[in-house]
N, C-alpha and C positions, 0 to 999 in steps of 0.2 A: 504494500500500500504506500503509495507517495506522500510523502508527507506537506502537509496544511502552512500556506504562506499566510504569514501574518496579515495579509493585507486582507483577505478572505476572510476574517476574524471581525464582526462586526466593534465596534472602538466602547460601546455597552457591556463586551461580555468579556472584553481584557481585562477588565479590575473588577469583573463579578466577585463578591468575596468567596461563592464554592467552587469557583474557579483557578483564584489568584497561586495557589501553590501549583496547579497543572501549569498554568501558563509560564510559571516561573521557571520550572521543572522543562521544559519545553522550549524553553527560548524569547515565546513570544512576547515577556515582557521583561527588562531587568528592573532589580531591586531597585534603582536608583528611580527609572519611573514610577515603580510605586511609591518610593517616598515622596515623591512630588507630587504626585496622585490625592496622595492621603492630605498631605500639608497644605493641598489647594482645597479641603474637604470643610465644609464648615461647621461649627462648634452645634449640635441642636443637644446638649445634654440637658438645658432648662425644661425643653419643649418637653420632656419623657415624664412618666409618671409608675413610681413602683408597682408592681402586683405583687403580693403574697398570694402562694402557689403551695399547695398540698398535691404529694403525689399519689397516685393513684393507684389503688390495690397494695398498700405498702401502710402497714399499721404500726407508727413508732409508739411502743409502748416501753421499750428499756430494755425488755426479752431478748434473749438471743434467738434467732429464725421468726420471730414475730409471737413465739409461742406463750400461751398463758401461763403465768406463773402457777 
């Protein structure tokens, strides 16, 4: 199989982040574009807002394997 020219790589799916370790691995992008990438990225840490999150089918009671004492 021939391998995929960068340019064929739409410029959205180079710094995807489940992508960014293939691409890097691969050539198609170097680390120094990604830090530029990231340091042109803008601050939105205000705009977030926490969730508390319990997980699912998993009962923290202190027990070891979840079993009742």
């Amino acid at each position: 199989m021939e391998p995929v020219s960068r340019r064929y790589i739409p410029q959205k799916m180079l710094f995807d982040t489940r992508l960014i370790e293939r691409n890097l691995s691969e050539s198609f992008i170097t680390s120094q574009e990604l830090e530029v990438h990231l340091s042109k990225l803008v601050d939105v840490s205000e705009q977030c807002r926490r969730l508390d999150t319990k997980p699912l089918g998993v009962q923290l009671d202190g027990t070891e394997d979840g079993e009742d004492a």
